[in-house]
C-alpha positions as CSV (number, residue, x, y, z in Angstrom):
1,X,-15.7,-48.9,-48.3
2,X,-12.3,-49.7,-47.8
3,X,-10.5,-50.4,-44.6
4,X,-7.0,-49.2,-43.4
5,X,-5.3,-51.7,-40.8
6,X,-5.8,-49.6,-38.1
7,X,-9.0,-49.7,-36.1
8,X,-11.4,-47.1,-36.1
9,X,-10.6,-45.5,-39.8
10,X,-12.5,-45.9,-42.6
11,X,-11.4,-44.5,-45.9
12,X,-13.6,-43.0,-48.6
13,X,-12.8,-41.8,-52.2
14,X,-11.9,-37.8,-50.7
15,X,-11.6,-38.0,-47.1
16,X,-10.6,-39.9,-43.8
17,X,-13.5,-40.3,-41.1
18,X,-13.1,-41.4,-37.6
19,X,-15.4,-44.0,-36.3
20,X,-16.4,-44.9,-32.9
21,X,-13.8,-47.5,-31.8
22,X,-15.8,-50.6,-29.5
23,X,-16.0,-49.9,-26.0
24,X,-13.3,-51.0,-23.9
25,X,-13.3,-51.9,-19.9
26,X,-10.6,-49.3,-19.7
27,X,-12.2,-46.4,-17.2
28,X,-11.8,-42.8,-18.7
29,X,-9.3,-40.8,-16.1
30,X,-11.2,-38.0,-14.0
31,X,-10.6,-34.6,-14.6
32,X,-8.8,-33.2,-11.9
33,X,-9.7,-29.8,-10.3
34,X,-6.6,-28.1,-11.7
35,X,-7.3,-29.1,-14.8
36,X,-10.8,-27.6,-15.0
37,X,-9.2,-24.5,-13.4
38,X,-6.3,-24.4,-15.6
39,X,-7.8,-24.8,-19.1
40,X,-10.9,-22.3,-17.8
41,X,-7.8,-20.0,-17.5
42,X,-6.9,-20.1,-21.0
43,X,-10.7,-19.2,-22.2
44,X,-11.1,-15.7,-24.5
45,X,-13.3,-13.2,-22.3
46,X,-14.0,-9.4,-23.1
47,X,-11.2,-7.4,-22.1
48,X,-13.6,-3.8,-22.0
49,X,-13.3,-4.1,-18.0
50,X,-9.0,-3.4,-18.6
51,X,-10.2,-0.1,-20.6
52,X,-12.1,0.7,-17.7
53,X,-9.3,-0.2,-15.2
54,X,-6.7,2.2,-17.4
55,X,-9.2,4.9,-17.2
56,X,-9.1,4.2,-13.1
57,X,-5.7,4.0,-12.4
58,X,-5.1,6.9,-14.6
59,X,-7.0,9.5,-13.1
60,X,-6.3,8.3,-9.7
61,X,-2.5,8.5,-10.8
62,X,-3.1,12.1,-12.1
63,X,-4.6,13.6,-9.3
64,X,-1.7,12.0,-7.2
65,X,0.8,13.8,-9.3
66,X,-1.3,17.3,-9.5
67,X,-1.3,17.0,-5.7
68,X,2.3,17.2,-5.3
69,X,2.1,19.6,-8.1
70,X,0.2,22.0,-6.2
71,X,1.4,24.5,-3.8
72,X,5.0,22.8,-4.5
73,X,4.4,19.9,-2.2
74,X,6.9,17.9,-3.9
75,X,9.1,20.4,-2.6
76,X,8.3,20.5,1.0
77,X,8.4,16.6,0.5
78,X,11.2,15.8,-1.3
79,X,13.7,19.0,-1.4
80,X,14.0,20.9,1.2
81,X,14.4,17.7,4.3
82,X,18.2,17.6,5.1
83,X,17.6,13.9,5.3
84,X,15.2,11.3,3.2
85,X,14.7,8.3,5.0
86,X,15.3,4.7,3.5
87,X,14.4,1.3,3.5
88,X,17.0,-1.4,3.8
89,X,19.1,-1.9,0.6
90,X,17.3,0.7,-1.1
91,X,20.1,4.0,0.6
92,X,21.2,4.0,-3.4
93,X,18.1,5.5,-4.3
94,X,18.9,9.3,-4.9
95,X,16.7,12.5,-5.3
96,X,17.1,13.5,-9.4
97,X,19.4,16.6,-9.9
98,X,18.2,20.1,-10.3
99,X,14.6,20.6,-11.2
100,X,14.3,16.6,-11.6
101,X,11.2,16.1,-8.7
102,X,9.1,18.9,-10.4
103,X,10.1,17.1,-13.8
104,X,8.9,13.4,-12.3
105,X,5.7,14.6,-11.5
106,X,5.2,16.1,-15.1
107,X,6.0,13.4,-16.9
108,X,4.0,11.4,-14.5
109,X,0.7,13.5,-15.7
110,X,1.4,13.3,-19.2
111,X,1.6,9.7,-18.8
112,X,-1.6,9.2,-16.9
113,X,-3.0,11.1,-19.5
114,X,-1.4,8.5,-22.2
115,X,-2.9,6.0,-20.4
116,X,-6.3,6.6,-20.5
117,X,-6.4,7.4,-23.9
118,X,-4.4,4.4,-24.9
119,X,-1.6,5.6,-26.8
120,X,1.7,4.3,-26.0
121,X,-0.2,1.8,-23.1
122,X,2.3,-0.3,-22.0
123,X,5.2,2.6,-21.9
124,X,2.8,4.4,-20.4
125,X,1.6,2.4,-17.1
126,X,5.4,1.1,-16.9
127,X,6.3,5.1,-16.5
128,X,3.4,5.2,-13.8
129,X,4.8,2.3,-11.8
130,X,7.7,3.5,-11.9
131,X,6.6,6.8,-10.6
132,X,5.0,5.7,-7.5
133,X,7.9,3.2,-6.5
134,X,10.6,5.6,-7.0
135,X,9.1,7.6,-4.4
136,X,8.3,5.5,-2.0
137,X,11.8,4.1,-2.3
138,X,13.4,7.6,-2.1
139,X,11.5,8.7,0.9
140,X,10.3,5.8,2.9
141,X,8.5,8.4,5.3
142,X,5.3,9.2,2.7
143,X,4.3,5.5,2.5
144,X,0.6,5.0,2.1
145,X,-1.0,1.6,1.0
146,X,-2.9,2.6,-2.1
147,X,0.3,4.6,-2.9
148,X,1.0,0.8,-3.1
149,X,-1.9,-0.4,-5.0
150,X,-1.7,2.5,-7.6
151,X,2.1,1.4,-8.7
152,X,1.0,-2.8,-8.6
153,X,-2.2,-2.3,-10.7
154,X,0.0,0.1,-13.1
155,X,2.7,-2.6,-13.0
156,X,-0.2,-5.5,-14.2
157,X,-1.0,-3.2,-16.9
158,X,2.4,-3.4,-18.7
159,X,1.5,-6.7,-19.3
160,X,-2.1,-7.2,-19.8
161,X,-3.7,-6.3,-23.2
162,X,-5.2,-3.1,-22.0
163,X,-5.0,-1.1,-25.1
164,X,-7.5,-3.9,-26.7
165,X,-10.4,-1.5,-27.3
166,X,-10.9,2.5,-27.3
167,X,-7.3,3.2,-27.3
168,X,-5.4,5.0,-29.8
169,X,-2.3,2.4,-30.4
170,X,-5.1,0.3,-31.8
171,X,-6.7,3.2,-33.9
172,X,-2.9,3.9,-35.7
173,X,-1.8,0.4,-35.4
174,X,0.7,0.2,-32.5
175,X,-1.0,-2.6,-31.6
176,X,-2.6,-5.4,-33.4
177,X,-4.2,-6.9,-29.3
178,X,-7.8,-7.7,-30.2
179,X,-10.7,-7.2,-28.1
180,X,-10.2,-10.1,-25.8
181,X,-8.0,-11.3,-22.8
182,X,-7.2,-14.7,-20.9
183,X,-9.5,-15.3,-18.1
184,X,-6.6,-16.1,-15.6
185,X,-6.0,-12.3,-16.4
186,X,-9.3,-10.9,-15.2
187,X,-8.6,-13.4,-12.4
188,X,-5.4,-11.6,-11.5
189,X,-6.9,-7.7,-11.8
190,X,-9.5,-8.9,-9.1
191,X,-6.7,-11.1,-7.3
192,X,-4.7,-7.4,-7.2
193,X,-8.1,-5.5,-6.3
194,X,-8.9,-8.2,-3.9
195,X,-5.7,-7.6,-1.6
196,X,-6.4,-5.1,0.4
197,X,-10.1,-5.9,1.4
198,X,-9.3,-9.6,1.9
199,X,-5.5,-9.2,4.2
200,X,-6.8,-5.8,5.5
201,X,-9.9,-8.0,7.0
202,X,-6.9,-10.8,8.5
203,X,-5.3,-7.4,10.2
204,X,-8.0,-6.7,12.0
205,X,-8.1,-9.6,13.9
206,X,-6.0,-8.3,16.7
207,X,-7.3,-7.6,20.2
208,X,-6.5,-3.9,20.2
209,X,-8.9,-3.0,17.0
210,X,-12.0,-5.5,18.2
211,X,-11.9,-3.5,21.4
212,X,-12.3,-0.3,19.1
213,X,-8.9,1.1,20.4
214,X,-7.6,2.4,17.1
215,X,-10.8,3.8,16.2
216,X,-11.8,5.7,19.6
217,X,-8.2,7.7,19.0
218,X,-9.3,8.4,15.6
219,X,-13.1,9.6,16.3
220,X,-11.8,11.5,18.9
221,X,-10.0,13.9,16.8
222,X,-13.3,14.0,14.1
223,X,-16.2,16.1,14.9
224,X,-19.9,15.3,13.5
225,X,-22.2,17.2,12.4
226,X,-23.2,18.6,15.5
227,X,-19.8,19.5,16.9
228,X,-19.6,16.7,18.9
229,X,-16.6,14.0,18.5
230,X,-17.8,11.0,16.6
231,X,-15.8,9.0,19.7
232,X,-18.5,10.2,22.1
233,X,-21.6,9.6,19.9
234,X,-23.1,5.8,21.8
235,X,-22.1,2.7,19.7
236,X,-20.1,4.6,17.2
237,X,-16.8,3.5,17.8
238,X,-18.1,-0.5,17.9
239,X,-20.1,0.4,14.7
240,X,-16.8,1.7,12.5
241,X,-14.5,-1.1,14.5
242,X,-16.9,-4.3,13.7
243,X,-18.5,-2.9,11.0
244,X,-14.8,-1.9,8.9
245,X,-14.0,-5.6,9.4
246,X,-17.2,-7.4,8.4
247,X,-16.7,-5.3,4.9
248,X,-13.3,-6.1,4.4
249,X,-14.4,-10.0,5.3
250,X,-17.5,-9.9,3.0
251,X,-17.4,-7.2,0.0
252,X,-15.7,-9.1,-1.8
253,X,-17.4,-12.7,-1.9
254,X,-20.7,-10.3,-2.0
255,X,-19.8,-8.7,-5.1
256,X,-18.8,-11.7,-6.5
257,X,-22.6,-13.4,-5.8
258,X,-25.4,-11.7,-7.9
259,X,-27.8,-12.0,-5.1
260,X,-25.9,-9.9,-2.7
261,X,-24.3,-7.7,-5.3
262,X,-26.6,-4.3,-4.8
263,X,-26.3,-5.0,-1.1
264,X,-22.9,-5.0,-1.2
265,X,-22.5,-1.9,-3.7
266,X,-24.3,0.0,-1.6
267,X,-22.3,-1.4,1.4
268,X,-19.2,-0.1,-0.1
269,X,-20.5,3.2,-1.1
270,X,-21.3,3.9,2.4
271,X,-18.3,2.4,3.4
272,X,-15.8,4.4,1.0
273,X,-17.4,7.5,1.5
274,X,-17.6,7.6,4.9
275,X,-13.8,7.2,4.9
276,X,-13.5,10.0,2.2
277,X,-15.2,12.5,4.9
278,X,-13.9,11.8,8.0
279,X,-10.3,10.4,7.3
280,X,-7.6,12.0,5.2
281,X,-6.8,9.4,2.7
282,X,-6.7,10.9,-0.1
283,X,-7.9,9.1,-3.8
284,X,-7.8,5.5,-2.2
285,X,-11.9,5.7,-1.5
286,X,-12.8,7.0,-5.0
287,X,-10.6,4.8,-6.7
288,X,-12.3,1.6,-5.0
289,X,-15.3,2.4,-5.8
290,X,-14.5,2.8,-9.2
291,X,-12.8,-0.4,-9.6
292,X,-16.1,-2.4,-7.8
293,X,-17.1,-3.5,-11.0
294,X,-13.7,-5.8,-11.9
295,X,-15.7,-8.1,-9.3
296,X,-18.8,-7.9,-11.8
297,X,-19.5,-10.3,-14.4
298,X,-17.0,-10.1,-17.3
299,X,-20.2,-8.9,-19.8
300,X,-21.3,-6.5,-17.2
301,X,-19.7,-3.2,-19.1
302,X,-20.5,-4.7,-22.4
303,X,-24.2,-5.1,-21.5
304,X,-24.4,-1.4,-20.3
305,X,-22.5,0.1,-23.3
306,X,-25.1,-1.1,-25.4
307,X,-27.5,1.0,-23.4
308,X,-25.5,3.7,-25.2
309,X,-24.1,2.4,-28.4
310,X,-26.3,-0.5,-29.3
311,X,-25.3,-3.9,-30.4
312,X,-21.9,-4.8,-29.7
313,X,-22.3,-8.0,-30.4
314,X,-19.3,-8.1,-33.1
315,X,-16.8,-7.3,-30.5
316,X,-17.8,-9.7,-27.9
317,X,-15.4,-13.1,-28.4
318,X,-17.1,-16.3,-28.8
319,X,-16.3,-19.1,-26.3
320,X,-17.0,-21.6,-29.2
321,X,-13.8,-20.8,-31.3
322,X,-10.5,-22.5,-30.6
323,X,-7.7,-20.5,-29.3
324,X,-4.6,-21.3,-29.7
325,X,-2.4,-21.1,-26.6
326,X,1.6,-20.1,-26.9
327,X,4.2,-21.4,-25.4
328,X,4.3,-17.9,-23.9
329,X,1.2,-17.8,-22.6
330,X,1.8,-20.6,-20.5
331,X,5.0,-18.9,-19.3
332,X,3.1,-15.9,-18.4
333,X,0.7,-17.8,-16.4
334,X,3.8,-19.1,-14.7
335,X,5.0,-15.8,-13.5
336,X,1.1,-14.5,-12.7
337,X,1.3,-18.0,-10.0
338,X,4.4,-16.7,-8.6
339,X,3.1,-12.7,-8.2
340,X,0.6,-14.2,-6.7
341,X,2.3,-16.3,-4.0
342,X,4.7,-13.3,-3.6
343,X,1.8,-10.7,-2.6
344,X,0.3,-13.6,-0.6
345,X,3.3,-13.6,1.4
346,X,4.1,-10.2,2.1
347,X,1.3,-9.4,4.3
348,X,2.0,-12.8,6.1
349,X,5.2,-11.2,7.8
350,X,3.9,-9.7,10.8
351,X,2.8,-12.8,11.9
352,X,6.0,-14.2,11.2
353,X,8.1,-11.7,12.7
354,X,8.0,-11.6,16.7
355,X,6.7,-8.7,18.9
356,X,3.5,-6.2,18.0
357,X,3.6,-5.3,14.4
358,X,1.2,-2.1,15.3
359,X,4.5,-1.6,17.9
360,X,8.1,-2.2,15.8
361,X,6.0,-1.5,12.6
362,X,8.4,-5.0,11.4
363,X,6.6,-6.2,8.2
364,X,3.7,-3.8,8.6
365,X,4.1,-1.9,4.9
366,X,3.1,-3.7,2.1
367,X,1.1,-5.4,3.9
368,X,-2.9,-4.1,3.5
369,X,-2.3,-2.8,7.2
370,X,-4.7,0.0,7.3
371,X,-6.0,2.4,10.6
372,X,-5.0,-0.7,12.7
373,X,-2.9,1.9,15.3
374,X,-2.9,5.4,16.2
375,X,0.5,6.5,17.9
376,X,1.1,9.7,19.9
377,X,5.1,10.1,19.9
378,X,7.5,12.0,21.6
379,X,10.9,11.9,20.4
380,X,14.0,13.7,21.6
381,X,18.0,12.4,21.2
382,X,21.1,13.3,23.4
383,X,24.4,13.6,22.1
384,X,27.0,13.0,23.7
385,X,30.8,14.6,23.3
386,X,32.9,11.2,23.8
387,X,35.9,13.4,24.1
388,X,34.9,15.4,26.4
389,X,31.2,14.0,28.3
390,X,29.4,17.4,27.5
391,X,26.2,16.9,26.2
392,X,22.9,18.4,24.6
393,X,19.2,17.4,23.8
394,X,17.9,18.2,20.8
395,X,14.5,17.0,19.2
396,X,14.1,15.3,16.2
397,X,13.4,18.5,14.3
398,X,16.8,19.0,14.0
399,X,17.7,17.3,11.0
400,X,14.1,16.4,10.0
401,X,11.1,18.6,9.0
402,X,7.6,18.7,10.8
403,X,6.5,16.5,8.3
404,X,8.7,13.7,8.6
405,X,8.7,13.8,12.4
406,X,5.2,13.7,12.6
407,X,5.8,10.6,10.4
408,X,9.0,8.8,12.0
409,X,9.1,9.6,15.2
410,X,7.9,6.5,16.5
411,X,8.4,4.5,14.1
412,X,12.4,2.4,15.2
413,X,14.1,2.2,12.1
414,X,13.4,5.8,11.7
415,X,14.4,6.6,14.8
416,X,17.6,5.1,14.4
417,X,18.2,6.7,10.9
418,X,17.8,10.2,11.9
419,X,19.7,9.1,15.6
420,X,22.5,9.1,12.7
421,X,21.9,12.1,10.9
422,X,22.1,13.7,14.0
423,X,25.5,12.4,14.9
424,X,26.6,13.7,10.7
425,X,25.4,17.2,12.0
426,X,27.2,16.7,14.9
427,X,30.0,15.9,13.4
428,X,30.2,19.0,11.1
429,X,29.6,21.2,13.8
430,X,33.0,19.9,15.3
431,X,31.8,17.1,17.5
432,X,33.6,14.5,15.3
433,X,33.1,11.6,18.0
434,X,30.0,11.3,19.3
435,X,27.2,9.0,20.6
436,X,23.3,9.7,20.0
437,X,20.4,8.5,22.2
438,X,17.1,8.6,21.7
439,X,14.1,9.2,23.9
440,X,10.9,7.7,22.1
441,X,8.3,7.7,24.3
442,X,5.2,6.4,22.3
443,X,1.5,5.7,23.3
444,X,0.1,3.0,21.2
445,X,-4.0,3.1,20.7
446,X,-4.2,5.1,23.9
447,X,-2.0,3.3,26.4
448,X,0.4,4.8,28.6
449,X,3.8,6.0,26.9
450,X,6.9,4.0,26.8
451,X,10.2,4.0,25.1
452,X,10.1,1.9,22.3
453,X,13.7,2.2,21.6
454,X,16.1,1.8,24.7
455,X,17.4,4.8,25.7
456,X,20.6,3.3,27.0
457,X,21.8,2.2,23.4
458,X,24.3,4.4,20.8
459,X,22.1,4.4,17.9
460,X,25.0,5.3,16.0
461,X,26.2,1.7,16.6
462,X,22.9,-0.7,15.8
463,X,21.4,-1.4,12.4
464,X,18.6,-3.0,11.6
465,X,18.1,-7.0,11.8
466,X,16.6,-9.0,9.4
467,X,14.9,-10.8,12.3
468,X,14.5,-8.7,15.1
469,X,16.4,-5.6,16.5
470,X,17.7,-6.1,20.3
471,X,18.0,-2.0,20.4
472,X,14.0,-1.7,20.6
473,X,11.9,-2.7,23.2
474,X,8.9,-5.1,22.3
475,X,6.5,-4.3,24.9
476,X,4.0,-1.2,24.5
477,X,2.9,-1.7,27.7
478,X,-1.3,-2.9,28.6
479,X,-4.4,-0.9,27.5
480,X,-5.2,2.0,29.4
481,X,-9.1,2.2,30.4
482,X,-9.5,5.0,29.9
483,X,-7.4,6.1,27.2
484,X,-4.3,8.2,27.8
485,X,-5.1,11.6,26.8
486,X,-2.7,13.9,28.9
487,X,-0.8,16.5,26.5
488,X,2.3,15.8,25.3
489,X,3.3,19.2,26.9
490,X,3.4,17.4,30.3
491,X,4.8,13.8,29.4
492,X,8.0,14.4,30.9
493,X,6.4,15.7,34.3
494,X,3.6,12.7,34.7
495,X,6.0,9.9,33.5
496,X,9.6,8.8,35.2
497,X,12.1,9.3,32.9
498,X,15.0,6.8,32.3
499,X,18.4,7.4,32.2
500,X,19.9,9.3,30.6
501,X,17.0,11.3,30.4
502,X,16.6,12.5,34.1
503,X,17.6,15.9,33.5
504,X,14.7,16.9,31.6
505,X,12.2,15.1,34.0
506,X,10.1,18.1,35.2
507,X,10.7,20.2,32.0
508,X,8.8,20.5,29.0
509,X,9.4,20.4,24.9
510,X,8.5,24.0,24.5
511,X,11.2,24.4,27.2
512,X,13.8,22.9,25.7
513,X,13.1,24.4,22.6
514,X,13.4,28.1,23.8
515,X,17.0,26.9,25.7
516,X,18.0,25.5,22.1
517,X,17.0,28.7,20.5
518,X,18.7,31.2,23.1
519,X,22.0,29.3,22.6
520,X,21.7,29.5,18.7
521,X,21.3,32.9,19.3
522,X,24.2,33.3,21.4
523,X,26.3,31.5,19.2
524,X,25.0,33.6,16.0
525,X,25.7,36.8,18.0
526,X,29.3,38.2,17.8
């Protein structure tokens, strides 16, 4: 056999073979632990658990749409408040014209329905995270954390292969995505899934909910079975306090383990649906539960379909063929690393940021902060003629509905927002300069109410810092024991009242609201 001058090749009449080269003293390099991790990432898996995962955030989507749907809630929400409430850069986000709201939530069904049947996939989901944001952005007050969830895990699904299997695009050729997906993908579905067990665990480590503050407010307003409130039942409180943040700690790393995983199924079971009876919290339970299995094995669904369908062998990829991996890809990987260090850092603010998140509610959206506070508020503003020194209280229902002032009235950046949609009402009324106080007396997980704004400040004059806000007062004051239970009816007669609140020490809201209503009607009479 011939030999080419270089070492190790050997030539025959049809082919060229490789042959061992002699051993060298050179040492082979390690692999390092990112490069095990890394070139795992790029394995072929079974995408069926995205089919699943469409189905999920479809229905969940849908019934969020119907909801505001029904009994014109979108309305009540969205139309008739004289003001919407706004985060910080986003005031340019407008209400659509006309009929638009009702319209939004249409399209919103039809596109959940899209979804889970996988035509138009990507458009679809895209159009459901876009849904969701655009109204948390145009009304800051309706926030809720799987609102959140609902809009990111529709957002991953632009971009992940979910119309693989079972969809239609596949069935008329929209889309030529095989059966299979990246296993840094899967890893990003649970990483997304993961959040708010994982942080909402991290939140709970705060003095207030280890004492079972939060949770004895709450219970006290549910009733078991018997008619008795679930705060008064021996040990409960402890057992939903501790017992909330050991599954928070532990479901996931219990799914993940198939030892523990039937403990922890059933762990979550009783968990979610515990929450589904006794707090108002919409599809956020069912929806959980539904997506458990994303922390299953990736063959888990494939094994069970065959219970129904038989061998599915053909569709299952094999880890022994080559893929080949795109420039792309690896860009895509890229952007996954830095969503992921993005959503790590987001919940990471109220640590950051100084003072009692549960108090100035700074970085405590978007931030897997769940039934960490209950707040009983009281809110009412002055305004103040600065012609002429004449005044008048008014509540916050002036410019908002019941709804959003059961929502924002102790909440500070809310406060100060509607402190200046006060002062455009008074304005039109003919008060054209004017200063607006606010009384905010709030009582965090049962302690004694304070002002959490100072009542000495123009609220027409302050904005909102990006570090801190001097106009509200850090301090909720220490833990009452027992809890502070008096009615909000008799607030102003129990507590001193600050300037330049005296005159209504004594008084009561209902009291103030009949004097508000007898000069309307004076004023409407001719």
């Amino acid at each position: 056999m011939p030999v080419l001058p270089f070492p190790g090749i050997a030539m025959t009449d049809s082919l060229i073979q490789l042959q061992p080269q002699q051993s060298t003293n050179v040492p082979s390099r390690p692999t390092t632990i990112w490069h095990r991790v890394s070139t795992s990432g790029f394995d072929r898996v079974d995408s069926l658990i995205l089919i699943w995962l469409r189905v999920a955030v479809a229905v969940a989507i849908y019934v969020w749409a119907n909801d505001y749907l029904a009994d014109e809630t979108y309305r009540h929400v969205f139309i008739e408040p004289r003001v919407l409430m706004k985060y910080a850069e986003f005031e340019w986000v407008l209400l659509w014209p006309g009929d638009g709201m009702y319209w939004h939530f249409v399209i919103t069904k039809i596109a959940a329905i899209c979804l889970a049947a996988g035509l138009v996939t990507r458009l679809s989901a895209a159009i459901l995270c876009f849904s969701i944001a655009y109204v948390l952005l145009v009304e800051a007050t309706i926030y809720v954390n799987h609102y959140y969830l609902l809009s990111m895990t529709a957002g991953l699904l632009v971009f992940l292969p979910a119309a693989g299997q079972w969809s239609v695009d596949r069935l008329i050729g929209l889309t030529r995505t095989g059966p299979t997906m990246w296993r840094w993908q899967l890893w990003m579905l649970r990483f997304q899934l993961g959040m708010p067990y994982v942080f909402g665990a991290m939140a709970k480590l705060n003095g207030d909910w280890l004492r079972g503050q939060p949770m004895e407010s709450i219970l006290r307003l549910r009733t078991s079975w018997g008619g008795r409130p679930w705060s008064e039942i021996p040990g409960m409180v402890e057992a939903f306090a501790w017992g909330g943040f050991a599954f928070d700690l532990l479901v996931v790393p219990l799914l993940m383990w198939k030892r523990t995983r039937l403990i922890a199924v059933v762990w979550a079971m009783l968990f979610h649906l515990t929450n589904a009876a006794t707090l108002d919290i919409g599809v956020f339970p069912w929806f959980m539960l539904a997506t458990l299995v994303v922390f299953f094995p990736v063959d888990f669904l494939r094994r069970r379909m065959r219970m129904f369908v038989g061998d599915t062998r053909d569709l299952i990829p094999h880890s022994d063929v080559a893929t080949l991996v795109s420039r792309l890809d690896r860009v895509a990987a890229t952007m996954a690393i830095v969503y992921v260090f993005i959503h790590i850092c987001l919940p990471m603010r109220p640590a950051i940021y100084p003072g009692d998140s549960n108090w100035n509610e700074r970085g405590h959206r978007f931030a897997w902060r769940m039934m960490l506070y209950h707040k009983h508020a009281l809110t009412h503003y002055l305004v103040v003629d600065k012609n002429s020194d004449e005044f008048l209280f008014v509540p916050s229902t002036t410019v908002l509905t019941g709804y959003q002032a059961l929502r924002d009235d102790h909440r500070p950046e809310m406060i100060r927002q509607t402190a200046v949609a006060i002062s455009r009402t008074a304005t039109e009324l003919g008060v054209t300069e004017n200063r607006v106080y606010a009384l905010a007396l709030v009582s965090l997980n049962g302690r004694k109410p304070t002002p959490i704004v100072d009542p000495t400040i123009d609220l027409t004059q302050v904005r909102q810092g990006w570090w801190r806000d001097d106009w509200v007062r850090q301090d909720p004051g220490p833990l009452s024991d027992p809890p502070w239970t008096i009615d909000k009816e008799q607030w102003w007669s129990v507590l001193e009242l600050p300037e330049p609140f005296t005159a209504l020490q004594g008084r009561t809201p209902n009291e103030l609201q009949e004097f508000l209503k007898q000069q309307a009607t004076k004023k409407a009479t001719p």
